[in-house]
GUFI-570993 format. One record per atom (N, C-alpha, C): x negated, y, z. Coordinates in steps of 0.2 Angstrom, whole numbers, padded with zeros to 4 digits, always signed. Layout:
BEGIN
XYZ
...
// end
This chain:
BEGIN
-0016+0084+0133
-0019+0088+0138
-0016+0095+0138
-0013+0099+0141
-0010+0105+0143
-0014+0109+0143
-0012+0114+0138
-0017+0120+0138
-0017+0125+0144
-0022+0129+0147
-0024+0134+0151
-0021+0141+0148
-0019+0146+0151
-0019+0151+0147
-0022+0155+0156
-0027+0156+0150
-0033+0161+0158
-0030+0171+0157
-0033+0172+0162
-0035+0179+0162
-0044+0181+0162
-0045+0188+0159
-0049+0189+0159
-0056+0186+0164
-0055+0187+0170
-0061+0184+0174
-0059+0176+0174
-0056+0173+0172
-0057+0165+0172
-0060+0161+0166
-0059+0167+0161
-0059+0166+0153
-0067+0168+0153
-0070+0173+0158
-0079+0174+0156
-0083+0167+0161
-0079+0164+0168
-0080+0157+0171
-0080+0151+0167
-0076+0154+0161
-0075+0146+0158
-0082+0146+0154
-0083+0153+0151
-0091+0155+0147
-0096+0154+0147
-0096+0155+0153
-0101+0151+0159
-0104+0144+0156
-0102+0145+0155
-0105+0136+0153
-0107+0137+0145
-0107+0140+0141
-0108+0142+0134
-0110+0149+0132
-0118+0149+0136
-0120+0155+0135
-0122+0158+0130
-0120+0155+0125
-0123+0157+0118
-0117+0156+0113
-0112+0155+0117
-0105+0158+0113
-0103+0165+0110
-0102+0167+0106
-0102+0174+0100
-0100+0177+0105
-0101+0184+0106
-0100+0190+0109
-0090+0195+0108
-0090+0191+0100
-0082+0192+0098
-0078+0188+0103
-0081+0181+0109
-0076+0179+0112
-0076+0179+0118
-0079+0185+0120
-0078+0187+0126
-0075+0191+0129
-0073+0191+0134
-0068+0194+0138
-0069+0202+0136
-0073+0204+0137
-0077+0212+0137
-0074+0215+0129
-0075+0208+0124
-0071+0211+0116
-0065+0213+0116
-0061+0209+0119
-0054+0207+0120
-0055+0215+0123
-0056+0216+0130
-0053+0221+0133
-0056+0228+0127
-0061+0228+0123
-0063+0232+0119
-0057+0233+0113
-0052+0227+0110
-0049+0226+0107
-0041+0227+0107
-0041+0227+0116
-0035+0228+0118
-0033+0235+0120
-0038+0240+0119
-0038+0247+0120
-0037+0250+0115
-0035+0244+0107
-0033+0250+0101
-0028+0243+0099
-0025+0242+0102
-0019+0241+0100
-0018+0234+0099
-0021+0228+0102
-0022+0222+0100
-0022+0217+0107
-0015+0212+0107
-0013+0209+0113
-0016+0202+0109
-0021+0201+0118
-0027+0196+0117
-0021+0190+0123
-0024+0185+0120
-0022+0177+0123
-0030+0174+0124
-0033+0170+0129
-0034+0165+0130
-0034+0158+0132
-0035+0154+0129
-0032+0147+0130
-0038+0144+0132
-0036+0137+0135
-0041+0134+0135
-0038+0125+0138
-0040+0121+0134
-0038+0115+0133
-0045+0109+0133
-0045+0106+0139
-0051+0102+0141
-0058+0106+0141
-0062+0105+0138
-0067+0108+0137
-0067+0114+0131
-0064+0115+0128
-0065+0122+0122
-0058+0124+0122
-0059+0130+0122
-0057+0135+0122
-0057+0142+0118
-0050+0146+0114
-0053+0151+0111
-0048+0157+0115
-0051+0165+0111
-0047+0170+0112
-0045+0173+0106
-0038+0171+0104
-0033+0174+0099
-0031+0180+0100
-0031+0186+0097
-0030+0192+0096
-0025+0193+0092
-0020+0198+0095
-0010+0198+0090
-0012+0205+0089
-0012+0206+0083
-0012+0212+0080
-0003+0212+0079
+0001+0218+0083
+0009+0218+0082
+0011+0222+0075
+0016+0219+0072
+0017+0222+0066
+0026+0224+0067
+0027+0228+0063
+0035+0228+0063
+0040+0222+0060
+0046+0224+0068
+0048+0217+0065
+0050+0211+0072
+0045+0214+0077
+0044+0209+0080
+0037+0205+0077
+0035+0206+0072
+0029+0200+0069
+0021+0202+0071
+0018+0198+0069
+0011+0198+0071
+0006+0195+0067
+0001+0198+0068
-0002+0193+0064
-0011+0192+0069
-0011+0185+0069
-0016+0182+0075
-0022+0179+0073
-0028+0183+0074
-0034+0181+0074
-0040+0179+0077
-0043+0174+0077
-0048+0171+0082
-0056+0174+0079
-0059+0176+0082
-0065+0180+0078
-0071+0175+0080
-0075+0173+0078
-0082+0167+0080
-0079+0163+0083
-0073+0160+0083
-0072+0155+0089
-0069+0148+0085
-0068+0142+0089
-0067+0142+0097
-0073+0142+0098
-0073+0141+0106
-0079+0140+0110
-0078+0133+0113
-0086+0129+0112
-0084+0123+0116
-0086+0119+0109
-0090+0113+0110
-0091+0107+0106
-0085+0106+0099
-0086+0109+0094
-0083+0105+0086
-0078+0101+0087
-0081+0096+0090
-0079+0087+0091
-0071+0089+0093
-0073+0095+0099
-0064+0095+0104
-0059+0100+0101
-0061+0102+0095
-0057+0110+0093
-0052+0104+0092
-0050+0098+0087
-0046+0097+0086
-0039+0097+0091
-0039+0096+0098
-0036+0096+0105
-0035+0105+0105
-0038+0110+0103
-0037+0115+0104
-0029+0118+0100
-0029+0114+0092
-0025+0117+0088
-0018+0119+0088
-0017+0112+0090
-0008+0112+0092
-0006+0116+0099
-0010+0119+0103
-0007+0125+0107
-0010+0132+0105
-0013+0132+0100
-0016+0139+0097
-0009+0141+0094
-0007+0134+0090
-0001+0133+0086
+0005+0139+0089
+0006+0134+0095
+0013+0134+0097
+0012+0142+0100
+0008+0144+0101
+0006+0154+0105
+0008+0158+0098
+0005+0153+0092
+0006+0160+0085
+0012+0161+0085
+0017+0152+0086
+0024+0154+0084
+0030+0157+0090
+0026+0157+0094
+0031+0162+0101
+0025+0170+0099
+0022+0170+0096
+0021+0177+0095
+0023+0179+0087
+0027+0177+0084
+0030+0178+0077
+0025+0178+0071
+0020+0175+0073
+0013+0177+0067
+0014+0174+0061
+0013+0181+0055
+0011+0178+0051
+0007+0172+0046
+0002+0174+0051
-0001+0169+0048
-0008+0170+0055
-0011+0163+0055
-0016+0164+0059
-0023+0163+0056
-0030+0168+0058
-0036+0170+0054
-0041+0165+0059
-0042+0161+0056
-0048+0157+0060
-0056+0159+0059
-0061+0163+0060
-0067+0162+0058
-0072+0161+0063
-0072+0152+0062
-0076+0149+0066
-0082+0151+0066
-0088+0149+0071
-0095+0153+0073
-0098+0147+0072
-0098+0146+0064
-0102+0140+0062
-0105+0142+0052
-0107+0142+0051
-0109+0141+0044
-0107+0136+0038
-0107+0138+0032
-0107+0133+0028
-0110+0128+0027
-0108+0124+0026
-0114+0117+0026
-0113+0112+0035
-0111+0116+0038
-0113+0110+0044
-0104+0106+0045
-0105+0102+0047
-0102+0095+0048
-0094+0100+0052
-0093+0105+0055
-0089+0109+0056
-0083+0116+0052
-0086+0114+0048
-0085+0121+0041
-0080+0121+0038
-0077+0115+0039
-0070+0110+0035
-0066+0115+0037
-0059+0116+0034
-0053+0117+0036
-0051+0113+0041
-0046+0114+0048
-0043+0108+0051
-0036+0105+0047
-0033+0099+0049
-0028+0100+0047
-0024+0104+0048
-0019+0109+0040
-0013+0113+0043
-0017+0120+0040
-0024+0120+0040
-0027+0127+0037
-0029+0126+0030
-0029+0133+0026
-0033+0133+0020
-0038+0136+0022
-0044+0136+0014
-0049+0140+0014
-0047+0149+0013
-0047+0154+0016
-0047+0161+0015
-0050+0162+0011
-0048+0168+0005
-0051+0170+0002
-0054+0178+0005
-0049+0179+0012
-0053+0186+0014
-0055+0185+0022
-0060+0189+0024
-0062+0189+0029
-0061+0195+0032
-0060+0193+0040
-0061+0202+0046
-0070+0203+0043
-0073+0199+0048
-0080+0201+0047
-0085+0198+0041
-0088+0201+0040
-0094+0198+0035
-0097+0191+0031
-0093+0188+0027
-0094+0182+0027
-0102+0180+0027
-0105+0184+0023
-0112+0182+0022
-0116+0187+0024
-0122+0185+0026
-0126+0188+0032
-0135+0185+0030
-0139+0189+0033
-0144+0187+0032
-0148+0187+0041
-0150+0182+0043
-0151+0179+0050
-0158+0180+0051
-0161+0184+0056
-0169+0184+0058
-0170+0181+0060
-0177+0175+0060
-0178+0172+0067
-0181+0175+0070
-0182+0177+0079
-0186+0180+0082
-0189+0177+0087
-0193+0170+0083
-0196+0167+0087
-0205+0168+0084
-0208+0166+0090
-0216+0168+0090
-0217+0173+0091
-0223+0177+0090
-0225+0182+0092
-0224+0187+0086
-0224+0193+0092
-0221+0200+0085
-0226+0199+0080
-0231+0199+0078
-0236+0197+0072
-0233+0192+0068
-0231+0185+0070
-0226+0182+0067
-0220+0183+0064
-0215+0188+0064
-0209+0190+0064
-0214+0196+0059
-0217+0198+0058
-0219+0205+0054
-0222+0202+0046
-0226+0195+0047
-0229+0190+0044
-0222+0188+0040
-0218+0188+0043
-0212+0183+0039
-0209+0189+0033
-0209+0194+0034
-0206+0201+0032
-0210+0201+0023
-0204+0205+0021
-0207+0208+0015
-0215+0211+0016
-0218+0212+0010
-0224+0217+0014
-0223+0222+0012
-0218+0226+0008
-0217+0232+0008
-0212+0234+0015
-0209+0230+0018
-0204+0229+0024
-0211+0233+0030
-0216+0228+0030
-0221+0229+0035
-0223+0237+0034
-0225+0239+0028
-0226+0244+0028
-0222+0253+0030
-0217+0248+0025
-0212+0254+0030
-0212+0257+0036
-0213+0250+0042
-0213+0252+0047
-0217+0253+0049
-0224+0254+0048
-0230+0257+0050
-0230+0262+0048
-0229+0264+0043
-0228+0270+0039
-0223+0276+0044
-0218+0274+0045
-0214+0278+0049
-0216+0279+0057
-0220+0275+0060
-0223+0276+0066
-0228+0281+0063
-0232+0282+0058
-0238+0289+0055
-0237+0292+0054
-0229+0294+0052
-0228+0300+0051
-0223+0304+0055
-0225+0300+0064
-0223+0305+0068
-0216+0301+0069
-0213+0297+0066
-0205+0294+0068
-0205+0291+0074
-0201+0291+0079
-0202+0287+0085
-0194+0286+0088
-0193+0279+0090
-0189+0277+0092
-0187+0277+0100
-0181+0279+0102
-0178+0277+0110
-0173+0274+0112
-0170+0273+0117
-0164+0271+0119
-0160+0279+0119
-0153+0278+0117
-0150+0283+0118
-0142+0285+0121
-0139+0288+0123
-0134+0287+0127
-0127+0291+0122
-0130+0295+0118
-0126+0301+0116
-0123+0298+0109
-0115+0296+0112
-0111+0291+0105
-0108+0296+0102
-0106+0301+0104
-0104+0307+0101
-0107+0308+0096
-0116+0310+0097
-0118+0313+0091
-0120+0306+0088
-0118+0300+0089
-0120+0294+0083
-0113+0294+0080
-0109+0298+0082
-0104+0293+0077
-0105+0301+0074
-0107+0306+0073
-0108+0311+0069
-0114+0307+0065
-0117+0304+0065
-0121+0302+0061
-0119+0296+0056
-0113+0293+0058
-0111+0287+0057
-0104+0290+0052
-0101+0296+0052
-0097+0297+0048
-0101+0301+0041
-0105+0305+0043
-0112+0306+0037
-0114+0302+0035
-0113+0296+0037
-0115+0291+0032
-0111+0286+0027
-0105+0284+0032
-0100+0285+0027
-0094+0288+0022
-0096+0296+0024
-0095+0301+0018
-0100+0298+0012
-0107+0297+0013
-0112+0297+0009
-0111+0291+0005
-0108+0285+0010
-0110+0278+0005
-0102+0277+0007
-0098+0279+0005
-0089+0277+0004
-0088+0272+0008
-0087+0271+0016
-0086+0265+0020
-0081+0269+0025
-0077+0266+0027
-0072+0267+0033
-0078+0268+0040
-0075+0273+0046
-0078+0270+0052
-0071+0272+0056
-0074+0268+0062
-0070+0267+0066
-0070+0275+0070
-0064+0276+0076
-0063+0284+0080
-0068+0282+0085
-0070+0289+0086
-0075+0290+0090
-0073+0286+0101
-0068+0288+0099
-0066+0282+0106
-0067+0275+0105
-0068+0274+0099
-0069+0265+0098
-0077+0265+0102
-0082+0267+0097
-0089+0267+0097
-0090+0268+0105
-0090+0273+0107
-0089+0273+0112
-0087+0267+0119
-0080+0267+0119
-0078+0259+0122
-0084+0254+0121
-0085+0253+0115
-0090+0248+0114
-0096+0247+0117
-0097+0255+0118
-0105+0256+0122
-0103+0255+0131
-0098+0256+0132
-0096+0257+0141
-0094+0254+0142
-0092+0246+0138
-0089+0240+0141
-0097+0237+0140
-0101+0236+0136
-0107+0231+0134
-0114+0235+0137
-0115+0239+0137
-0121+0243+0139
-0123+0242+0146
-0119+0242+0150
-0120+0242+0157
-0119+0234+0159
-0118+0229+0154
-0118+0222+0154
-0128+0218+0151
-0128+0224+0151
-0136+0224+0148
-0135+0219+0141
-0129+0220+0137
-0127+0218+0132
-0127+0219+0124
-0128+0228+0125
-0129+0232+0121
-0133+0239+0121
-0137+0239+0115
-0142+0245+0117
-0141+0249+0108
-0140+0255+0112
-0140+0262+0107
-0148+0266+0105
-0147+0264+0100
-0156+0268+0098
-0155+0271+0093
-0160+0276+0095
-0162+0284+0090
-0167+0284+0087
-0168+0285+0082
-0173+0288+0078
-0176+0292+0075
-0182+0297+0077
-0181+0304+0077
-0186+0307+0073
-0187+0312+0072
-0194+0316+0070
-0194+0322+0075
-0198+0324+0079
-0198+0332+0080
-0193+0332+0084
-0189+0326+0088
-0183+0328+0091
-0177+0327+0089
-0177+0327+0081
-0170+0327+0076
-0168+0322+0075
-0162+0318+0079
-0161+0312+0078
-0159+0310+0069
-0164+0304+0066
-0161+0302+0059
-0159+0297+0058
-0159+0294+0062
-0154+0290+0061
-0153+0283+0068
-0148+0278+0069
-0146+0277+0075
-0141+0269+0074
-0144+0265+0078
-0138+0257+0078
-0135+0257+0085
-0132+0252+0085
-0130+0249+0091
-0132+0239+0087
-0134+0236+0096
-0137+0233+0093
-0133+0227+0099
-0129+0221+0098
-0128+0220+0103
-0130+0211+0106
-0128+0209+0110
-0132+0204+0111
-0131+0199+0117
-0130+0192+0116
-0128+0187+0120
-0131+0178+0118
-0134+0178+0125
-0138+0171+0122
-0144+0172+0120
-0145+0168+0114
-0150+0171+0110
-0149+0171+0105
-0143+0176+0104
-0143+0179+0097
-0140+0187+0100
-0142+0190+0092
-0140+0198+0092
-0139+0198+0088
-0133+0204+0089
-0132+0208+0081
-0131+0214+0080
-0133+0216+0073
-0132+0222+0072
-0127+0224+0070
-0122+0229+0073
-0117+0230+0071
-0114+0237+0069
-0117+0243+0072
-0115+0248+0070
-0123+0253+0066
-0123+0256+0063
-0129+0260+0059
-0128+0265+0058
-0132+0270+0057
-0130+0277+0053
-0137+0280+0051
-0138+0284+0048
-0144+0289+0047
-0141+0294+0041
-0146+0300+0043
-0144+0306+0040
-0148+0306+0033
-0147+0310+0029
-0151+0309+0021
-0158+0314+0021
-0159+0319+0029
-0165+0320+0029
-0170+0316+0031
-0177+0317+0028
-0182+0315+0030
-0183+0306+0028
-0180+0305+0022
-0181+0298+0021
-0187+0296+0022
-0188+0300+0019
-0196+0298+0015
-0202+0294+0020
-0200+0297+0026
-0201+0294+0033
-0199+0287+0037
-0196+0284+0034
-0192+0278+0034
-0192+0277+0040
-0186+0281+0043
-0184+0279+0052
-0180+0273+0051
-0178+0272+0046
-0171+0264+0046
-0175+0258+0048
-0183+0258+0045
-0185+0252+0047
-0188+0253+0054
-0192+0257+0055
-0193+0257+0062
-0188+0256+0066
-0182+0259+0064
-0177+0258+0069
-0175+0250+0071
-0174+0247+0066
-0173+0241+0065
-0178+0235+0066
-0183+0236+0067
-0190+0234+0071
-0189+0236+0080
-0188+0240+0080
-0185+0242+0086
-0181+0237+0090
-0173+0238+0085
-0168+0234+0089
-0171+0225+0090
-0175+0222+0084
-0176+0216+0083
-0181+0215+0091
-0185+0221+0093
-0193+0219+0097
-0186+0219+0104
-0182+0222+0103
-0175+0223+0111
-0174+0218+0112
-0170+0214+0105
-0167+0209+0108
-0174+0204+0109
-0178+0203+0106
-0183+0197+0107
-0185+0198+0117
-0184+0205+0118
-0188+0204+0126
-0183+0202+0130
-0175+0203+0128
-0171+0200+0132
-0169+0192+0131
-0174+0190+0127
-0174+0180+0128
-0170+0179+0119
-0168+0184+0116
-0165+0181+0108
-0170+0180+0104
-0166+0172+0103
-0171+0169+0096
-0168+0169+0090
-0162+0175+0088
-0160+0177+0080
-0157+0183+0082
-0158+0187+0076
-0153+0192+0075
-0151+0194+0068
-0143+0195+0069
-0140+0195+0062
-0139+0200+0062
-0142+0203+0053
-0142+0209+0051
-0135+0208+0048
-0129+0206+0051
-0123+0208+0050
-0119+0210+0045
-0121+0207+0038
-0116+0210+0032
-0120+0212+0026
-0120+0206+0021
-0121+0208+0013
-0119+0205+0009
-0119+0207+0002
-0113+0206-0003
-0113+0199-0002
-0107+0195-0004
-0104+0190-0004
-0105+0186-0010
-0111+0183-0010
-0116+0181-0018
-0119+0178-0016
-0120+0173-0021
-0126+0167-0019
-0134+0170-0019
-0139+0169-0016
-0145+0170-0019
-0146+0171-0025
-0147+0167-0028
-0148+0169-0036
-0145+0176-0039
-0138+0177-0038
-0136+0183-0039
-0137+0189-0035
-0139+0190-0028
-0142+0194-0024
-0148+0198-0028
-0154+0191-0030
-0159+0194-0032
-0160+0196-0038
-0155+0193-0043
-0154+0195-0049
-0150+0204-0050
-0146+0205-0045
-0142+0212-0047
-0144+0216-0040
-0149+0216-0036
-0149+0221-0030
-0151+0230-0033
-0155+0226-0038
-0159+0233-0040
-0154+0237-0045
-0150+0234-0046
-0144+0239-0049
-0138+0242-0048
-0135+0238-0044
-0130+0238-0039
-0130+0242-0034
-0126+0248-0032
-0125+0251-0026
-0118+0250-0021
-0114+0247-0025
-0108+0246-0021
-0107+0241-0017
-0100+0242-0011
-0101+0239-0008
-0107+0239-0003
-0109+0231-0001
-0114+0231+0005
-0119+0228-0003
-0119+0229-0007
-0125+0229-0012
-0130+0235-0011
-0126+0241-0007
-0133+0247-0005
-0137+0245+0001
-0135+0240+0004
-0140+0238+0011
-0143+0232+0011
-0140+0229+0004
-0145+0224+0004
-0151+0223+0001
-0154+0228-0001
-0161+0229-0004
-0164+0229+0003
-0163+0235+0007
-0166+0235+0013
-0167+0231+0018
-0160+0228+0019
-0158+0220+0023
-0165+0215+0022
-0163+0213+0016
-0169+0208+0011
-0175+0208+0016
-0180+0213+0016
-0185+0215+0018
-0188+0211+0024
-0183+0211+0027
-0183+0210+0035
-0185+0201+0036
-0185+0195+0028
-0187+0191+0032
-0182+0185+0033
-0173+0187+0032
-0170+0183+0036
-0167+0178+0032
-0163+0173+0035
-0160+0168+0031
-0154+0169+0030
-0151+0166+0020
-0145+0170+0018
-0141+0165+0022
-0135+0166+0027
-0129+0162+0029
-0123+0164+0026
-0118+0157+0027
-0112+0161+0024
-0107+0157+0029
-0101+0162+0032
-0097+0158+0037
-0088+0157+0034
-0088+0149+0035
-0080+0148+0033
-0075+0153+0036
-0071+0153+0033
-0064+0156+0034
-0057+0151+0033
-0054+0152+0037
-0048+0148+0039
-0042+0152+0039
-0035+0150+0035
-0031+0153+0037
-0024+0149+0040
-0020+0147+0045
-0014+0146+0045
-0009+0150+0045
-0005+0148+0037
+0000+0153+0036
+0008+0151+0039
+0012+0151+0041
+0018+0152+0045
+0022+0157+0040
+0023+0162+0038
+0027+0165+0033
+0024+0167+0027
+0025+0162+0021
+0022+0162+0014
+0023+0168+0011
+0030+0173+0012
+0029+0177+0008
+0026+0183+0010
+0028+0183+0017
+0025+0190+0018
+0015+0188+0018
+0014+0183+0018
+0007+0181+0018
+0003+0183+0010
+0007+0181+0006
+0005+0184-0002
+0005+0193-0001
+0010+0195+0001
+0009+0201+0002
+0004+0206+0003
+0002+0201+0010
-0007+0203+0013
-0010+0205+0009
-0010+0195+0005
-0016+0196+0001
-0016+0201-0005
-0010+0203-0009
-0011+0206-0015
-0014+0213-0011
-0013+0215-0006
-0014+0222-0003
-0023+0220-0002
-0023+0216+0000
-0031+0213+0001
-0035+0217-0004
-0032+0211-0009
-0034+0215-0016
-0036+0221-0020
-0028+0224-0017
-0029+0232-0022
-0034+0234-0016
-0036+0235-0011
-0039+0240-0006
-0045+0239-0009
// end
């Protein structure tokens, strides 16, 4: 069967039929993706289909990554491979990132033939997943109950939560925070893009959290199908004591549950089995070891998603990874 290579509106027609396909495989990401420096493909061969993103390197080389995908039944990735193949080696990659939109443990997880297991990942391999089915009483029930009281606590003492439009002052919030807890963030044109490609898709929503006015803290929260994720955070070091992070996040959870989501990923903690999570969270601040105290709270189930790599040039591939490492 002959692969498709679509454009953008033929690639959100083909989605159409997989409305609960990751939000990383849609046309809106791409364009999101393709505005800092990254040449997007779409293919599409019988029923599934992905979108490969070319990070260009010097050289002529590249290196080409599939974010959640493909999209479309398991069963047909196999038919997908061999022209995902043939696009990495007309785009000189060195190696290709797979990170299917599946979990460990399901019948999908496996390497395909030609890929190994990755030892690094773009996004998050381990995640803790809300469900947001039943009634909000239900979803509060499931919660820590110092989690519950947080947030009731932070409604008493005057915290109140909105939609907001102003990414400016979030990403001033969002750099204050990773001055405070040592985390890269992206340029203020990124955040931005983000909110003007998804927002007016009724796809993504920007909430404040304030006391007296004084925004404390602030997500972007995004959302397709019935799932949502949590993908960007920030808050200021005033006014803890108020705990706007859980209301805020009570918040984003009540957002996506009115627009039909029946899960949302709190998007990212340390990369450990349960047992070790629960054993070292209270000591531990590094890394995503600082949000997973608070994460926890919330109720949700630990997941953990495969990583795939097809490597095409072995040395420059070790490379990577030693650089992986020292970072």
């Amino acid at each position: 069967m002959n692969p498709a290579f679509l454009d953008a509106p033929a690639w959100e027609a083909f989605l159409r039929q997989y409305p609960n396909a990751h939000i990383l495989q849609t046309a809106a990401w791409g364009e999101v993706k393709a505005a800092f420096g990254w040449r997007v493909a779409r293919l599409v061969v019988g029923a599934v289909g992905a979108q490969v993103l070319f990070r260009p390197l010097p050289l002529g080389l590249s290196v080409a990554y599939v974010p959640k995908g493909p999209v479309g039944p398991s069963e047909g990735w196999k038919a997908l491979w061999p022209a995902l193949d043939a696009r990495c080696r007309q785009e000189r990659a060195v190696f290709l990132k797979v990170e299917p939109d599946v979990w460990e443990g399901e019948a999908a997880a496996a390497p395909p033939p030609g890929f190994r297991a990755a030892a690094h990942a773009v996004q998050p391999r381990r995640t803790l997943v809300v469900s947001l089915r039943g009634r909000e009483e239900d979803l509060l029930a499931r919660m820590k109950q110092k989690t519950r009281y947080n947030i009731r606590l932070a409604a008493r003492k005057g915290v109140t939560v909105r939609p907001w439009d102003d990414v400016e002052a979030f990403y001033a919030l969002l750099r204050e925070t990773g001055a405070r807890d040592g985390f890269g963030v992206h340029s203020l044109a990124y955040y931005r893009r983000v909110y003007e490609v998804f927002h007016p898709r009724g796809e993504a929503a920007l909430l404040v959290a304030e006391y007296q006015g004084e925004p404390l803290a602030a997500l972007m929260v995004l959302a397709r199908g019935t799932r949502a994720w949590y993908f960007y955070g920030a808050s200021t070091g005033r006014h803890r004591n108020r705990m706007p992070t859980y209301l805020l996040q009570w918040e984003a959870m009540r957002w996506a549950k009115a627009r039909g989501c029946a899960e949302y990923d709190l998007w990212g903690v340390p990369d450990a089995d349960q047992e070790v999570l629960e054993a070292q969270f209270t000591q531990r601040r590094d890394g995503l070891w600082g949000v997973y105290r608070f994460k926890r709270g919330f109720g949700g189930h630990l997941r953990r998603a495969p990583v795939w790599d097809q490597v095409y040039r072995p040395w420059l591939y070790r490379l990577y990874l030693r650089r992986v490492r020292a970072a």
